[in-house]
OpenMM code with the backbone's topology and positions (N, CA, C; nanometers):
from openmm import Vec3, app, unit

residues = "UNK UNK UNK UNK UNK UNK UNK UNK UNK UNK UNK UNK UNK UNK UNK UNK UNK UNK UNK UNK UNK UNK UNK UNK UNK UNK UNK UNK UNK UNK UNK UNK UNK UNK UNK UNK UNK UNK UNK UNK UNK UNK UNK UNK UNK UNK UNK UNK UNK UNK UNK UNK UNK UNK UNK UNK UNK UNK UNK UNK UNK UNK UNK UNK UNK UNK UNK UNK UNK UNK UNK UNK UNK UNK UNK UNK UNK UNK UNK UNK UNK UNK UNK UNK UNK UNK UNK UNK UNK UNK UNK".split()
positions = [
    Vec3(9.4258, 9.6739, 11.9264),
    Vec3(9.5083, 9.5787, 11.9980),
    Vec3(9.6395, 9.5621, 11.9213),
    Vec3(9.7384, 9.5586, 12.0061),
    Vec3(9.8758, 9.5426, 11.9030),
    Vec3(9.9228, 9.3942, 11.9205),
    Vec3(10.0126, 9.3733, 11.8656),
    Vec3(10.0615, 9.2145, 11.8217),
    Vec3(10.1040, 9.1711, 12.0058),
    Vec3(10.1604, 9.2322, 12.0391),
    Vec3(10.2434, 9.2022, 12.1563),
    Vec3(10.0898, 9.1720, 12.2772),
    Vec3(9.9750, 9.2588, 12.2679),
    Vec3(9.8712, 9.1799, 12.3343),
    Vec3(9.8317, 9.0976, 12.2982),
    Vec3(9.8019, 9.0464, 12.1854),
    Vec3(9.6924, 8.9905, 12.0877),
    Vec3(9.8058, 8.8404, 12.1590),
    Vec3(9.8952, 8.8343, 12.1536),
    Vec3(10.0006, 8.7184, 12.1847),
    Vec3(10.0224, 8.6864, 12.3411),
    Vec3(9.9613, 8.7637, 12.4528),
    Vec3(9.9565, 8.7756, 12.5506),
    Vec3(9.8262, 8.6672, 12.5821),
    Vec3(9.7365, 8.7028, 12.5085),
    Vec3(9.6184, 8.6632, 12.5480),
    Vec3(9.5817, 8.5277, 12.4853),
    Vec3(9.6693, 8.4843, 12.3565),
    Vec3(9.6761, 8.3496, 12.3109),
    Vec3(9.7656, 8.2643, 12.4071),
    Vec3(9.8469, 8.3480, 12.4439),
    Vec3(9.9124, 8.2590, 12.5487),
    Vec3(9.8420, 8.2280, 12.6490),
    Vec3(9.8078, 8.2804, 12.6996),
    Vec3(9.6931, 8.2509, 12.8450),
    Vec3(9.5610, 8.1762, 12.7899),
    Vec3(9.5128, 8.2161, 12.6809),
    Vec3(9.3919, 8.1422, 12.6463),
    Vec3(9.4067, 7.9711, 12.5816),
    Vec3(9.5623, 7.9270, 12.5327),
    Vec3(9.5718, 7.7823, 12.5085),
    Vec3(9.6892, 7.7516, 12.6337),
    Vec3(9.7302, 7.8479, 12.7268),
    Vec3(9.7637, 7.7816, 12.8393),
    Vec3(9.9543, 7.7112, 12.7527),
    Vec3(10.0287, 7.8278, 12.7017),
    Vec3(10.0973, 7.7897, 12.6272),
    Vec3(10.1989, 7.9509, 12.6857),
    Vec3(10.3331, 7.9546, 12.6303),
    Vec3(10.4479, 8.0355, 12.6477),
    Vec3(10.3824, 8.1357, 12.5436),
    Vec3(10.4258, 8.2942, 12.5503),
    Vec3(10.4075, 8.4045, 12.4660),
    Vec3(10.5043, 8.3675, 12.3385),
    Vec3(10.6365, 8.2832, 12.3574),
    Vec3(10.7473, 8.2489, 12.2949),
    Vec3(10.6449, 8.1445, 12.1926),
    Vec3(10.6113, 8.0437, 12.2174),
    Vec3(10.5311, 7.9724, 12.1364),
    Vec3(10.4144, 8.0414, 12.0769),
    Vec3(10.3231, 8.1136, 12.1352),
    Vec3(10.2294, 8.1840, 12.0922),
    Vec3(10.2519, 8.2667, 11.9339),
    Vec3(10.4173, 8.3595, 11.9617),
    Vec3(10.4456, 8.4009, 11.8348),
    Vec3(10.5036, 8.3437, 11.7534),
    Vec3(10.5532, 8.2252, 11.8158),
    Vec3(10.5846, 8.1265, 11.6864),
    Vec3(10.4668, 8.0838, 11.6313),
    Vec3(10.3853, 8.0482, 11.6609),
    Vec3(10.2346, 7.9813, 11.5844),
    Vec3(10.2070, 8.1105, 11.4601),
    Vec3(10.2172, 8.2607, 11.5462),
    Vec3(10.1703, 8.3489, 11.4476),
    Vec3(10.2569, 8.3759, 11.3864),
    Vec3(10.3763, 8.3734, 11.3988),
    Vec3(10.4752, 8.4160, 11.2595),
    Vec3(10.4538, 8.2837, 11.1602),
    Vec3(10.4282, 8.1524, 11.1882),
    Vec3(10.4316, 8.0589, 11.0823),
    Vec3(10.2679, 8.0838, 11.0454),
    Vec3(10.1472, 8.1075, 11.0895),
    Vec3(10.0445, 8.1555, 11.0518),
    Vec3(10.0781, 8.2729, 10.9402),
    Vec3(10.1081, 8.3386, 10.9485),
    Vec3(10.1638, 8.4702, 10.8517),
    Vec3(10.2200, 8.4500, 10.7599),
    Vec3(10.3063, 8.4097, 10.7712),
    Vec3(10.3901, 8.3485, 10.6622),
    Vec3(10.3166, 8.2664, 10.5582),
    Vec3(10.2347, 8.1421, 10.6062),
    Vec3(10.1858, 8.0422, 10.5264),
    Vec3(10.0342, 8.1380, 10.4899),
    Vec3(9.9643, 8.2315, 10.5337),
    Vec3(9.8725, 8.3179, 10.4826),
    Vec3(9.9346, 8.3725, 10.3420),
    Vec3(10.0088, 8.4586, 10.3878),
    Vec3(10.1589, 8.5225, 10.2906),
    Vec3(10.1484, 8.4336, 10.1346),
    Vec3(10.2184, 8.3531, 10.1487),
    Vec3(10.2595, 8.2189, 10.1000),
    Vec3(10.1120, 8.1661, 9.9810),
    Vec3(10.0442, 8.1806, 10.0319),
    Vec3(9.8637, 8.1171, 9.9850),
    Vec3(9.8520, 8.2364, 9.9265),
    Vec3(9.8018, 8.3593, 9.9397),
    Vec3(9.8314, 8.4806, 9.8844),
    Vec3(9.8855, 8.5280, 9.7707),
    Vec3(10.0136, 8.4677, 9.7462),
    Vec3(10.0822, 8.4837, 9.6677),
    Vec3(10.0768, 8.3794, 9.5382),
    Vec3(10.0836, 8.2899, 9.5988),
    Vec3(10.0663, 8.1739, 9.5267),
    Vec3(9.8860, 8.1650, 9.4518),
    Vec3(9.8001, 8.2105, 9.5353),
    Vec3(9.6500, 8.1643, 9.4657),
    Vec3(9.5875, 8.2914, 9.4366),
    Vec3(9.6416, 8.4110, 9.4911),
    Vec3(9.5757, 8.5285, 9.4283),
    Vec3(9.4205, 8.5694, 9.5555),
    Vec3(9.3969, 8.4569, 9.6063),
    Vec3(9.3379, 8.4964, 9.7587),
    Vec3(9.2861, 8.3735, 9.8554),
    Vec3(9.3036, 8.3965, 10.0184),
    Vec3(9.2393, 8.3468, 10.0945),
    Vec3(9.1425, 8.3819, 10.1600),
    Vec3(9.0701, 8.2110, 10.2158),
    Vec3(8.9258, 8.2202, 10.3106),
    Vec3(9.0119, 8.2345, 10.4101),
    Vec3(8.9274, 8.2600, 10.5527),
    Vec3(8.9233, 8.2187, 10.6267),
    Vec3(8.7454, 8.1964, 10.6951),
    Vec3(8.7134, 8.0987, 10.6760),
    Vec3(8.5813, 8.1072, 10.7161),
    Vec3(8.5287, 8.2046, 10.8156),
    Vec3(8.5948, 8.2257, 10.9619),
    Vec3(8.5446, 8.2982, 11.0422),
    Vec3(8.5669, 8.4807, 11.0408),
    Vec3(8.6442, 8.4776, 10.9424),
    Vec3(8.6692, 8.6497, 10.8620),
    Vec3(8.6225, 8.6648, 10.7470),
    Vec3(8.6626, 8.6043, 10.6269),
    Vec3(8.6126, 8.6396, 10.5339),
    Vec3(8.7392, 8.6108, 10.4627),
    Vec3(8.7087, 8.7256, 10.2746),
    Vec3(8.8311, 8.6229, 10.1850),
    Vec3(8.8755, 8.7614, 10.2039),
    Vec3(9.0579, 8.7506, 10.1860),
    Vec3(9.1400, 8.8520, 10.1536),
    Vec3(9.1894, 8.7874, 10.0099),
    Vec3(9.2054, 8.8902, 9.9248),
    Vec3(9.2248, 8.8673, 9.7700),
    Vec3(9.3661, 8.9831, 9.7399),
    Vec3(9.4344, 8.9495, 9.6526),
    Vec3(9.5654, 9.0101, 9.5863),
    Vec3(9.4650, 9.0829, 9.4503),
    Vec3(9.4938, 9.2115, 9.4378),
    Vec3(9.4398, 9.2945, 9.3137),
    Vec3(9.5452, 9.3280, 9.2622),
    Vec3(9.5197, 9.4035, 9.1103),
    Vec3(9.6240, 9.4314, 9.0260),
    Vec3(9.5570, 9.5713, 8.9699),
    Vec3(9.6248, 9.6833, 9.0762),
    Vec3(9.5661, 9.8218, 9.0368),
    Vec3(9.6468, 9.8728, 8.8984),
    Vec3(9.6044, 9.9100, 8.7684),
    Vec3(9.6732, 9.9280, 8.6835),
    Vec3(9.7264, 10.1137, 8.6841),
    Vec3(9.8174, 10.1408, 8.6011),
    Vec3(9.9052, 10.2642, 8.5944),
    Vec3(9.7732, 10.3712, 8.5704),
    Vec3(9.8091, 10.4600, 8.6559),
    Vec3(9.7087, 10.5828, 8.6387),
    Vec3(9.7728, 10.6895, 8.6219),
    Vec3(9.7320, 10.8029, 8.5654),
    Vec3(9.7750, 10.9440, 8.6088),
    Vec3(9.7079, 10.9857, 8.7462),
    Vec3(9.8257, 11.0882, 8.8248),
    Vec3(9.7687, 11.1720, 8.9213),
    Vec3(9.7888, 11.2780, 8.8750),
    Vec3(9.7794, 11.3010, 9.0181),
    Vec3(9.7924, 11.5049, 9.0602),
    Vec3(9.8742, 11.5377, 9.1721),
    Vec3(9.9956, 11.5947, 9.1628),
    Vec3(10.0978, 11.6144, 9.2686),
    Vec3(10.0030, 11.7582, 9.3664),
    Vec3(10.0150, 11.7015, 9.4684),
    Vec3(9.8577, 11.8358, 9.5603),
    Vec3(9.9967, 11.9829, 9.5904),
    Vec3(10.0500, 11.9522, 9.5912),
    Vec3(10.1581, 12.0787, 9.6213),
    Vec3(10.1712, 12.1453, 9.4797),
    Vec3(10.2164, 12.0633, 9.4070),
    Vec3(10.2816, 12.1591, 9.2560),
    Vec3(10.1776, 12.1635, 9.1753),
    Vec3(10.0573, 12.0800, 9.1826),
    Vec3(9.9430, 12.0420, 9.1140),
    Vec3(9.9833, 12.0101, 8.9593),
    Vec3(10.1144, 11.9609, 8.9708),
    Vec3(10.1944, 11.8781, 8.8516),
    Vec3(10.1800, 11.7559, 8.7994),
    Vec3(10.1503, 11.7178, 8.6413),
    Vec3(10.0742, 11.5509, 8.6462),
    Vec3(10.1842, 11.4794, 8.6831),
    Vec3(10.1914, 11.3285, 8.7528),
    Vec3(10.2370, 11.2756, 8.7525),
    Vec3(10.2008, 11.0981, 8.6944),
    Vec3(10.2896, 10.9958, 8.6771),
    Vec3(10.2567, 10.8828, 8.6696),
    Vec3(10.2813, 10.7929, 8.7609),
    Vec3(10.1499, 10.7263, 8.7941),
    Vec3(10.1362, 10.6566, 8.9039),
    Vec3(10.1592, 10.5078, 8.8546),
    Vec3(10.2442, 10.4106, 8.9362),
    Vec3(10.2776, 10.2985, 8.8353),
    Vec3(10.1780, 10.1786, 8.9368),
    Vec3(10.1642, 10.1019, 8.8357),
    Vec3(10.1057, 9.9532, 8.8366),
    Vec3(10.1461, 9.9108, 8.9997),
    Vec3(10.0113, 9.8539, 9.0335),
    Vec3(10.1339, 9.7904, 9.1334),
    Vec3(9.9869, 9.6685, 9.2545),
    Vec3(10.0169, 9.5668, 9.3048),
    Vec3(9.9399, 9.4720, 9.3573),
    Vec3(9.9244, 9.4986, 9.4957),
    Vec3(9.8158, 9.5286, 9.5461),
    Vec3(9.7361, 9.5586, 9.6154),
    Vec3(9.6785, 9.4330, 9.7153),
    Vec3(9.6642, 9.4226, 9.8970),
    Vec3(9.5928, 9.3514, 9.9534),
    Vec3(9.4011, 9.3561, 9.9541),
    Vec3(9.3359, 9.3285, 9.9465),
    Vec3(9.2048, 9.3600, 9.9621),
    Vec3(9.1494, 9.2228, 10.0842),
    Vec3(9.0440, 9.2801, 10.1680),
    Vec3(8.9731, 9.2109, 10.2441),
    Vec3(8.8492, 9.2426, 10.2510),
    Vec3(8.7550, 9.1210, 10.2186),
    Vec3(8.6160, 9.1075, 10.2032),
    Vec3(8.5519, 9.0042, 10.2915),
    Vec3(8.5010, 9.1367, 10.4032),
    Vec3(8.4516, 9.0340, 10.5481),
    Vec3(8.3005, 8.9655, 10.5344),
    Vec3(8.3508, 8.8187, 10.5482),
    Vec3(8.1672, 8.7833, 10.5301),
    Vec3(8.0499, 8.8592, 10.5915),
    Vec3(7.9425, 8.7309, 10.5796),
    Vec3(7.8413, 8.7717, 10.6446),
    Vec3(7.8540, 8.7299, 10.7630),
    Vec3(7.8617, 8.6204, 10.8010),
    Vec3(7.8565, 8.5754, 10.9653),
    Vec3(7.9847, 8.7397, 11.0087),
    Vec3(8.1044, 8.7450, 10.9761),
    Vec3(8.2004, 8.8236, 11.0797),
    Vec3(8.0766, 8.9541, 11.0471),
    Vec3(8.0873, 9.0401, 10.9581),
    Vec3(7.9328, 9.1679, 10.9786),
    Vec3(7.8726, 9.1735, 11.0609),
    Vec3(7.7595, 9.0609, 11.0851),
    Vec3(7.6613, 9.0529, 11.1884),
    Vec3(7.7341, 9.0229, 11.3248),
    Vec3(7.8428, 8.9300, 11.3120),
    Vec3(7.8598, 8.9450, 11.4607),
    Vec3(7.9437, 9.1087, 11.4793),
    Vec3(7.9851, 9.1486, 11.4068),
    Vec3(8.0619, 9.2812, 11.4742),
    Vec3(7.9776, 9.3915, 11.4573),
    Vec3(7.8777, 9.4058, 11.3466),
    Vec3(7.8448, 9.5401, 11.3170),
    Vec3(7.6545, 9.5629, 11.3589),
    Vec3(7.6079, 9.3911, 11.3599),
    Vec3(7.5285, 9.3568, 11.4082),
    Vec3(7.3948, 9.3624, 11.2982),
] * unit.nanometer
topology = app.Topology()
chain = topology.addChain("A")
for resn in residues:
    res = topology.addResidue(resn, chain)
    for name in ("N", "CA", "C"):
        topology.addAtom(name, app.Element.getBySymbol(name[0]), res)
C-alpha cells in the first residue's frame, strides 16, 4: 500500500479531508522521528518497538574489484514486531 492510499482510506474511515488525514501523518512522523532520536527507541503497543542501533566500522569487500574497503560507523532503524502484531498477521 503506498502513502497516498493508506491516506485515502484514513480519510474515509474518520470521515475527515485526505488534506487533514496527511497532516495527522506528517505530524505522526515527525513526533515518531523526534522520540527516536531523542530516546534511542519507540513502542507502539499495537506494532511493536522500533529501536535506533549503532552498527560499528567494518571492513568489506568491493564485489566488482574484490578490493578491501572501509565501511564507516553509522545508526541504523531496527523494528521488533510484538507478539499480539505476529499472531495476528502471521498467525
Amino acid at each position: 500500500m503506498k502513502e497516498k492510499e493508506m491516506l485515502g482510506l484514513l480519510a474515509t474511515k474518520w470521515g475527515i479531508s485526505a488534506k487533514d488525514a496527511a497532516k495527522f501523518l506528517d505530524d505522526f512522523v515527525t513526533v515518531f522521528k523526534d522520540g527516536l532520536k531523542a530516546n534511542g527507541e519507540v513502542t507502539l503497543n499495537a506494532l511493536g518497538k522500533f529501536v535506533c542501533l549503532e552498527k560499528p566500522a567494518r571492513t568489506g569487500r568491493n564485489p566488482m574489484t574484490g578490493e578491501t574497503i572501509q565501511i564507516a560507523a553509522k545508526k541504523v532503524a531496527k523494528w521488533k514486531p510484538n507478539k499480539k502484531f505476529k499472531d495476528e498477521m502471521f498467525g
